[in-house]
C-alpha positions, 0 to 999 in steps of 0.5 A: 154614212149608214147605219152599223149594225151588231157584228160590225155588218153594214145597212144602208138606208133605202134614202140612198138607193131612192135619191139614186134612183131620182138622180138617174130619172128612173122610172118604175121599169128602171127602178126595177133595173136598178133593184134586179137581183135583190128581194127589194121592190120599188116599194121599199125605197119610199119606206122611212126608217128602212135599210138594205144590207151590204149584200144587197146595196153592192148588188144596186151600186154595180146595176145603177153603174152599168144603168149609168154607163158613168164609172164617175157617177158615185162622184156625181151622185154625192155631189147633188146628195142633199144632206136631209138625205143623211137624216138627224145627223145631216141636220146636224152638220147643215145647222153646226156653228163651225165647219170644225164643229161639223165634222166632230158630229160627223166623227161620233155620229157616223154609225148612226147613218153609216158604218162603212165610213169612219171619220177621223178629224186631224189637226196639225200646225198648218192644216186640218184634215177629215180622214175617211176610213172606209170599212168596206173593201175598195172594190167599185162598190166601195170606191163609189161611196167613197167618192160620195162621201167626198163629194158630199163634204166637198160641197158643204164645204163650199156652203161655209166657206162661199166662192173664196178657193182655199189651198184644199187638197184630197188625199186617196188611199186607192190608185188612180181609176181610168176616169180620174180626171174627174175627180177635180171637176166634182171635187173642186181641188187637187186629188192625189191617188196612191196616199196611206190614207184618205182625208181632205186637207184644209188650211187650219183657220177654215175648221173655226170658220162660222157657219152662215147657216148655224141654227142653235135651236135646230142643232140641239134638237137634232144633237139630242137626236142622233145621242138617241139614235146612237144609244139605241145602237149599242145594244149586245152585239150577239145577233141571238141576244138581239133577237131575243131581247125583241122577241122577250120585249114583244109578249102576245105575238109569234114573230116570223122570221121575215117580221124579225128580219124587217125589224133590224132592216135585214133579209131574212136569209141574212139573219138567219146566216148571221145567227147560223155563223153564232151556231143557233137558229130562229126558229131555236130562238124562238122556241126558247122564249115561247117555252120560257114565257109558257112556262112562267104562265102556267105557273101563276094558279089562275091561268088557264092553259087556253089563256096561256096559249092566246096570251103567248099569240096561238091563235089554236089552243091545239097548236100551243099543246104540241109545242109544248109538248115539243118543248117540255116533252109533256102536255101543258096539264102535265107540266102543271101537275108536277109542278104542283107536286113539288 
């Protein structure tokens, strides 16, 4: 469960990544390890509200697996997931009344936390299945996480339902792994490989079941909060238009690339292949708005061209002239003139 952003590209929260990091035991050498051959440091994975792109968390998958040794360890990793690691919609699931009321959150707010797994609740005559649709491809990276994603809801499963052994059974959509005798042991029921789909199946009566820890208050609140969340997410799903909503709603300050990037939880190089595969650039982003802010301020009769240039971020009136220029093809008092003439 992460975050989806425009363009159907795949963040993961830095939540993930640390509690990976803790359930290992890693120190700060082997949280080093464990981000090799990514720009992320240690540091990063205590920031809040920040995420690592696809690219980027495969990379950590395969070090923490060869770390581990374990090839079952995205089974392990999500069995001792807590769900406040999922953020306001693990909140939401932990305080819903039922155990069907759960997995509708999860079902409309998955991107909110994840776009790699989508959730689909099924109901029959006799069963009620959760089908997961990964939206990665199952390599090992993408079998780890969907292993994670079972084991998690497996495990708050067990927390509605107690110790009584419902007829559960999992469904996967990938062949058998060489560790497959595993998956019982994490998953606490029947799995079988090979299916079309990927879903637990359970009785029919458990999806009405009360949840013991059902907290009204606790689950309009967190309710109210992932609607938020997943209002802001559907924003234009050009990365140009997103980028120059930012930078138009952010007057008085020049943007770098890398501050763009961290705003949407990227790496630089990963917008800038983003907005290259939507044949533009940042710095041509960029340089529209600024031009289309200094062109609009000079146009208001009390304005300086030295208050223009502070009020657009320059810090050196000399430096905001040859943008201009740059931009206009003539000087700021040019442009001004002309502008007066007709």
């Amino acid at each position: 469960m992460i975050a989806q952003q425009a363009n159907n590209k795949v963040v993961f929260p830095t939540a993930y990544t640390r509690t990976l990091a803790r359930e290992q035991g890693l120190d700060h050498k082997g949280q080093l390890l464990l981000l090799k051959g990514t720009r992320l440091a240690p540091a990063d994975l205590f920031e809040l509200n920040k995420y690592i792109d696809a690219e980027a968390q495969a990379i950590i998958v395969r070090n923490a697996l060869q770390l581990s040794g374990n090839p079952a360890l995205g089974l392990r990793w999500g069995a001792n997931l807590h769900l406040a690691a999922h953020g306001p919609l693990g909140t939401l699931i932990a305080s819903s009344p039922t155990l069907g009321h759960a997995w509708k959150a999860t079902e409309k707010f998955h991107d909110i936390r994840g776009g790699f797994a989508r959730m689909e609740g099924h109901i029959a005559s006799d069963h009620f299945a959760v089908i997961i649709n990964m939206g990665i491809a199952l390599d090992e990276v993408g079998r780890f996480f969907c292993e994670a994603v079972l084991a998690t809801m497996v495990n708050h499963l067990g927390m509605i339902i107690g110790n009584s052994k419902p007829a559960l059974r999992i469904e996967l959509a990938y062949s058998a792994p060489p560790y497959a005798d595993q998956y019982p042991q994490f998953l606490h029921a029947p799995c079988l490989f090979g299916k079309a789909k990927t879903k637990i199946v359970i009785p029919h009566g458990l999806a009405l079941m009360a949840n013991p820890m059902a907290d009204p208050e606790t689950h309009a609140m967190a309710l109210a909060r992932c609607e938020q969340l997943l209002l802001e997410q559907r924003r234009p799903s050009n990365w140009a238009a997103r980028v120059t909503e930012l930078l138009r709603s952010n007057p008085g300050q020049i943007w770098t690339c890398e501050q763009v990037a961290s705003h949407f939880h990227l790496s630089s190089r990963t917008l800038m292949r983003y907005l290259r595969d939507e044949h533009t650039s940042y710095q041509t982003l960029r340089d529209s708005e600024l031009a289309r802010q200094a062109k609009l301020s000079l146009l208001v009769s009390n304005n300086t061209v030295e208050s223009v240039a502070l009020s657009l971020g320059y810090q050196e009136v000399s430096n905001f002239r040859r943008a201009f220029k740059r931009w206009f093809g003539m000087s700021p008092q040019a442009f001004v003139e002309q502008s007066r003439v007709n």
